[in-house]
TORROSE-506891 format. One record per residue: residue in one letter; x, y, z of N, C-alpha, C in turn. Coordinates in Angstrom, 3 decimals. Each point is the difference from the previous one (the first is absolute). Last residue first. Layout:
<rs>
+---------+----------+----------+----------+----------+----------+----------+----------+----------+----------+
! residuo !      n_x !      n_y !      n_z !     ca_x !     ca_y !     ca_z !      c_x !      c_y !      c_z !
+---------+----------+----------+----------+----------+----------+----------+----------+----------+----------+
!       A !        X !        Y !        Z !        X !        Y !        Z !        X !        Y !        Z !
...
+---------+----------+----------+----------+----------+----------+----------+----------+----------+----------+
</rs>
This chain:
<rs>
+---------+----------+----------+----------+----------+----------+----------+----------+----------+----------+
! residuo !      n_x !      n_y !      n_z !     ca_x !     ca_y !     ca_z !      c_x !      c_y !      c_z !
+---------+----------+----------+----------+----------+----------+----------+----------+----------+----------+
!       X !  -47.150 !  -17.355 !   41.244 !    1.235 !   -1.279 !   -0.107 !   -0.709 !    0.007 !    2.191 !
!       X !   -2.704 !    2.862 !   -3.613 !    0.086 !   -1.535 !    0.636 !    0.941 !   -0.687 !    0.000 !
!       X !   -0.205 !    4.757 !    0.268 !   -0.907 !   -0.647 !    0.604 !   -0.108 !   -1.528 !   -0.160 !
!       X !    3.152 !    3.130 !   -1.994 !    0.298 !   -0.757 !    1.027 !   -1.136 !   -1.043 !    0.454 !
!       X !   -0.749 !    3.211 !   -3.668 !    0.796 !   -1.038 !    0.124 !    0.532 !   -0.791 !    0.752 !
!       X !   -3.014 !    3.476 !    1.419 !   -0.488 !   -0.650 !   -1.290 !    0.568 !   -1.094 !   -0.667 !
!       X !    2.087 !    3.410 !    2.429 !   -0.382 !   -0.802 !    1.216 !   -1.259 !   -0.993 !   -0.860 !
!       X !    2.680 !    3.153 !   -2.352 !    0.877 !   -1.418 !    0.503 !   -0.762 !   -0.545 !    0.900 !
!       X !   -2.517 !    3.093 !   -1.839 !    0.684 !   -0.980 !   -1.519 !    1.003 !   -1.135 !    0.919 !
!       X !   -1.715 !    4.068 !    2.872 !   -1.101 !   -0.800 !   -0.701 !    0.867 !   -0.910 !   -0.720 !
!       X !    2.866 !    3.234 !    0.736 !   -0.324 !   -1.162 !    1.010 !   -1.140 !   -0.332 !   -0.085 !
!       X !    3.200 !    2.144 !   -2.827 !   -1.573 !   -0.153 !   -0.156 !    0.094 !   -1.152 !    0.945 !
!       X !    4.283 !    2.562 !   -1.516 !   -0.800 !    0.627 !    0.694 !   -1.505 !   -0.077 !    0.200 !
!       X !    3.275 !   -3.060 !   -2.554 !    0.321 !    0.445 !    1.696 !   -1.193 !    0.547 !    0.918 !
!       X !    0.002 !    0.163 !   -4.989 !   -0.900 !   -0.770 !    0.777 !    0.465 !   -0.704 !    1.737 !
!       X !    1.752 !    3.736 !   -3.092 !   -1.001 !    0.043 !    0.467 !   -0.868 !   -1.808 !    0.882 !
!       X !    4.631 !   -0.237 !   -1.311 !   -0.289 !    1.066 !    1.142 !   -1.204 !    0.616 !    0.054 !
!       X !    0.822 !   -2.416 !   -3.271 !    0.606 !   -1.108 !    0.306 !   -0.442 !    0.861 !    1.573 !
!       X !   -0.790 !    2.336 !   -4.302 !   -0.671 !   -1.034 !    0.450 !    0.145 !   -0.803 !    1.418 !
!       X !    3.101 !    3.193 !   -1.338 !   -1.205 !    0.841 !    0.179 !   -1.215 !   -1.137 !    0.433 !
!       X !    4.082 !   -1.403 !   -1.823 !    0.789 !    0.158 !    1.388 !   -1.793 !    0.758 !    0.477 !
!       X !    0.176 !   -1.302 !   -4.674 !    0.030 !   -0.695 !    0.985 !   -0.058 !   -0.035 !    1.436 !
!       X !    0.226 !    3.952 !   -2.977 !   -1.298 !   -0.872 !   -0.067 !    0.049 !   -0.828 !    1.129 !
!       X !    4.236 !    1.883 !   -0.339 !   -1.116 !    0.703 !    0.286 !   -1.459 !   -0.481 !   -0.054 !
!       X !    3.320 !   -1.862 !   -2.464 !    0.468 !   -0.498 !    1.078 !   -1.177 !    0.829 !    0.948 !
!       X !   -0.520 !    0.163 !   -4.368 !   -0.670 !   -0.946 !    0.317 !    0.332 !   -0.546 !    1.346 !
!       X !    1.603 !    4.597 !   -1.820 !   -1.282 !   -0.619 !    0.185 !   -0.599 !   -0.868 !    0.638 !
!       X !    4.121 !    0.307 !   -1.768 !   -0.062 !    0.422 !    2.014 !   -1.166 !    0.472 !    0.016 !
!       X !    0.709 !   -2.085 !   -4.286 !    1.115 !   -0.702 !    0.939 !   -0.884 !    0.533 !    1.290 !
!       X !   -0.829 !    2.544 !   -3.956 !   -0.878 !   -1.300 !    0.592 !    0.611 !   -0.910 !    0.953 !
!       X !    2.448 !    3.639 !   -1.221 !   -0.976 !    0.402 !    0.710 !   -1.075 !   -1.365 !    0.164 !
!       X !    3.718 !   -0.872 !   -2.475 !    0.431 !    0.176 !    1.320 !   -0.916 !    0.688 !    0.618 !
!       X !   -1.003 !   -0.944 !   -4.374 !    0.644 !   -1.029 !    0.431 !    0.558 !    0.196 !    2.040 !
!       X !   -0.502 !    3.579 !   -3.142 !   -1.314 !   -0.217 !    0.363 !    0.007 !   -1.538 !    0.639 !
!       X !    4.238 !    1.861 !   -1.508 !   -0.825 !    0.707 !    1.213 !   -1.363 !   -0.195 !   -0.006 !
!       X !    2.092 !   -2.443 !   -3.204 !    0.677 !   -0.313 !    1.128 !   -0.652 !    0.824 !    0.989 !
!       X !   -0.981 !    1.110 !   -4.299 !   -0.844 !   -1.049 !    0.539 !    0.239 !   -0.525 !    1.408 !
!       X !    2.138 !    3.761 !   -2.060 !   -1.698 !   -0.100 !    0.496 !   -0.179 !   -0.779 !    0.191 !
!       X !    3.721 !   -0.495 !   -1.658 !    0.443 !    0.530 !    1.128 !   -1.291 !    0.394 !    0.669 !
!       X !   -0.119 !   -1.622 !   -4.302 !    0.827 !   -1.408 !    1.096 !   -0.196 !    1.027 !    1.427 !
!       X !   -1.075 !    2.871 !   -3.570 !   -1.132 !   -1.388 !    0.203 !   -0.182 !   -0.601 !    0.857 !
!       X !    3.834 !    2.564 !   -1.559 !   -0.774 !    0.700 !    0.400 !   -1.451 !   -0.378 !    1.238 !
!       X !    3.269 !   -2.427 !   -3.594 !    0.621 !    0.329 !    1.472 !   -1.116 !    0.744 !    1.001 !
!       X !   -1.367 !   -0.222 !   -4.668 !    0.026 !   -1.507 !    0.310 !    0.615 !    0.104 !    1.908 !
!       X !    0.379 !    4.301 !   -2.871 !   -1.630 !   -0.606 !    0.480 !   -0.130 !   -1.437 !    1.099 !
!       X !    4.827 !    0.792 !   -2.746 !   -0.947 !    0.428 !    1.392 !   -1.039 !    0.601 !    0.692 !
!       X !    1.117 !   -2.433 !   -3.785 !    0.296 !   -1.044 !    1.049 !   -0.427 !    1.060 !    1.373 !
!       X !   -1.730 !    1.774 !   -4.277 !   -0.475 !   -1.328 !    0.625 !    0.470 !   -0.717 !    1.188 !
!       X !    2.347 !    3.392 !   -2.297 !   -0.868 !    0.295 !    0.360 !   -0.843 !   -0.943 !    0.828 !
!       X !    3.579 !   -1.445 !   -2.397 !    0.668 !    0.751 !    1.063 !   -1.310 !    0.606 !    0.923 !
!       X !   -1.267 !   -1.538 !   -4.272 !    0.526 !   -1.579 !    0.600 !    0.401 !    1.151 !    1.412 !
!       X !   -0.908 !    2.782 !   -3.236 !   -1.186 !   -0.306 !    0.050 !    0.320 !   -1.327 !    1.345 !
!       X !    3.960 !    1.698 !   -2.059 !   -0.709 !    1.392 !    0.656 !   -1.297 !   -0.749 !    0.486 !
!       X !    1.785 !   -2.529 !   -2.945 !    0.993 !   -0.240 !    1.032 !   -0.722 !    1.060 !    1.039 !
!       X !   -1.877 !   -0.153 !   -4.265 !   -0.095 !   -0.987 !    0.786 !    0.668 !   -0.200 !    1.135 !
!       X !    0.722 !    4.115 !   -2.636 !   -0.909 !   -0.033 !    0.188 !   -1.205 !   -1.612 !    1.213 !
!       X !    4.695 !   -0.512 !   -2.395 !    0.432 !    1.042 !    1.025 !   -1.989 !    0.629 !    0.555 !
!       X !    0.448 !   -3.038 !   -3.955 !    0.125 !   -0.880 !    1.170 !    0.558 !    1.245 !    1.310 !
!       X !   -1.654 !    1.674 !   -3.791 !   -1.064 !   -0.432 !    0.537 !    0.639 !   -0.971 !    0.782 !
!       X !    2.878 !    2.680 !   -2.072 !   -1.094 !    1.009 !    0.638 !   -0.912 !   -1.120 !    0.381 !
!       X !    2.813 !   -2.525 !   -2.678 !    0.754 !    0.969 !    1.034 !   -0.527 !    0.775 !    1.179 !
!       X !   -2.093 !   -1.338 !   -4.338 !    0.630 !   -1.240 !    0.862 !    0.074 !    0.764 !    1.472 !
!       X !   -0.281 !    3.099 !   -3.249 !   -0.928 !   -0.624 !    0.203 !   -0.073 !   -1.110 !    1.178 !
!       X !    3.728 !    0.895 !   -2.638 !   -0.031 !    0.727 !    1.066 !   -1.331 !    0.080 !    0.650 !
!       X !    0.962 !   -3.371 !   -3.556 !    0.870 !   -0.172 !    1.708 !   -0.036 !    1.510 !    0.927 !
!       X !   -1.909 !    0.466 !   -4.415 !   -1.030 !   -1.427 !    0.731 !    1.174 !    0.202 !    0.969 !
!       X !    2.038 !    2.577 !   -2.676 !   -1.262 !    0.727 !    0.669 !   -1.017 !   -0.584 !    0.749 !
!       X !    3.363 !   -1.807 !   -2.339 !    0.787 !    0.649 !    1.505 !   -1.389 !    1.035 !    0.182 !
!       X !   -0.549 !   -2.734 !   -3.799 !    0.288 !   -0.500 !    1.191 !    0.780 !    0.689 !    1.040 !
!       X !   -1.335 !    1.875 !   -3.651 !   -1.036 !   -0.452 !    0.288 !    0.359 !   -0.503 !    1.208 !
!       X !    3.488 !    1.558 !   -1.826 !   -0.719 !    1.092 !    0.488 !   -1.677 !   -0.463 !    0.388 !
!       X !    2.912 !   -2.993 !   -3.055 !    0.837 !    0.420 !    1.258 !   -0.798 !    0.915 !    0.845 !
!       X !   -2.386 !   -1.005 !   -4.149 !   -0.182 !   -1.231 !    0.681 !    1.681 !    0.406 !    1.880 !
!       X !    0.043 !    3.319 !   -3.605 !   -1.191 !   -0.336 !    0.546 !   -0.506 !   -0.901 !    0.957 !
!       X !    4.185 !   -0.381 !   -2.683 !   -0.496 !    1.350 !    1.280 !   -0.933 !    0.128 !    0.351 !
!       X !    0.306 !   -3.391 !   -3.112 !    0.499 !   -0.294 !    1.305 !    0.218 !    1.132 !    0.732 !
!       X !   -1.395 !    0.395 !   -4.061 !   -1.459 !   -0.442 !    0.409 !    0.895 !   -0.178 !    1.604 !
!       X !    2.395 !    0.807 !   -4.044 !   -1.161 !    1.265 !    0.184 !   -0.574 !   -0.454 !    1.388 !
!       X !    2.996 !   -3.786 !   -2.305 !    0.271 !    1.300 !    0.894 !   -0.169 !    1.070 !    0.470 !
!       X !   -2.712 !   -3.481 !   -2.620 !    0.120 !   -0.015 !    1.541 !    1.161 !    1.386 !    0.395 !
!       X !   -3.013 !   -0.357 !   -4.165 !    1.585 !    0.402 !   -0.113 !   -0.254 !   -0.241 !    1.725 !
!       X !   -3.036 !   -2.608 !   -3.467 !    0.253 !    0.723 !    0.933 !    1.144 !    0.787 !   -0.119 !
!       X !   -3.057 !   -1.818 !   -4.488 !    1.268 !   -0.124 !    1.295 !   -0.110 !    1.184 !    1.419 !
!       X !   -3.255 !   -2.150 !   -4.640 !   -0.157 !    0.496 !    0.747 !    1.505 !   -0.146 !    1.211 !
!       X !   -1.495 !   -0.526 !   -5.611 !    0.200 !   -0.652 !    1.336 !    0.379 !    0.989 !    1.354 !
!       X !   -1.087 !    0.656 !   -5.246 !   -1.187 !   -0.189 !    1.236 !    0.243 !   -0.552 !    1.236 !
!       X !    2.896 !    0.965 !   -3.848 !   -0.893 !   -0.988 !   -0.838 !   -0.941 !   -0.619 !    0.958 !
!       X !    2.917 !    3.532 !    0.568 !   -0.427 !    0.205 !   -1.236 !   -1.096 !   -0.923 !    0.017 !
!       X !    1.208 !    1.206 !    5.132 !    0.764 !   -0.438 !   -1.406 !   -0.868 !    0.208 !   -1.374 !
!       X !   -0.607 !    2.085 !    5.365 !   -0.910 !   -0.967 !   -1.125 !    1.026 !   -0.078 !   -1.129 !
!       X !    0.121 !    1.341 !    5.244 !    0.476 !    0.211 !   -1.098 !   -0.453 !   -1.190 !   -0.642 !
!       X !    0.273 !    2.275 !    5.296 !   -0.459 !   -1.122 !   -1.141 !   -0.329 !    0.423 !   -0.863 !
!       X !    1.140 !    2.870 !    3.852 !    0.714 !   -1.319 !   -0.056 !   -0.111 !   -1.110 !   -0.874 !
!       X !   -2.460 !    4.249 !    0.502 !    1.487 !    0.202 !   -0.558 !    0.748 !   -1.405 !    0.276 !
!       X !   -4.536 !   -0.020 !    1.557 !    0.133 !   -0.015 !   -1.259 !    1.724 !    0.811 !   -0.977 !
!       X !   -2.728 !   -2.088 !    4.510 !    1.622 !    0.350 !   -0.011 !    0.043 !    0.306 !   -1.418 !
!       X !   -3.872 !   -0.657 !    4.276 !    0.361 !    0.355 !   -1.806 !    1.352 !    0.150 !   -0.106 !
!       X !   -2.682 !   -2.249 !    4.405 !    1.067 !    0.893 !   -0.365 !    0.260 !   -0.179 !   -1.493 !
+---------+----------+----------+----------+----------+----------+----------+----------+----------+----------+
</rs>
């Protein structure tokens, strides 16, 4: 940033500021960085809110897939446990030598 109305050369070459030129500037810089600011933590908050509920979304798939493998494996089991009921070869195979 050039500020050449803000600095002034004396006779004998010295160089001065005039800060009171310069602090409006430097005011309007910074409320333009905090609005900036501003837009990107409201942009983060929007992005965080998003995420959680994807994140919920997830939980609640996972839980129902969680509960189909559940009565699956009860089904499996109970399927195993009762086919081999139904193999009288296998028990009379097992029995045979008690």
């Amino acid at each position: 940033m050039a500020l050449p109305q803000a600095v002034t050369k004396d006779d004998s070459g010295v160089y001065s500021m005039s800060y009171s030129s310069v602090v409006p500037l430097l005011v309007e810089a910074i409320k333009e960085q905090q609005h900036k600011a501003e837009v990107s933590n409201q942009e983060s908050t929007r992005q965080i809110e998003q995420l959680k509920k994807q994140t919920r979304a997830f939980e609640a798939t996972i839980a129902t897939l969680e509960r189909v493998i559940r009565r699956l494996e009860v089904r499996t089991t109970f399927r195993r446990s009762s086919s081999r009921r139904k193999r009288p070869n296998e028990v009379r195979r097992l029995t045979a030598g008690l």
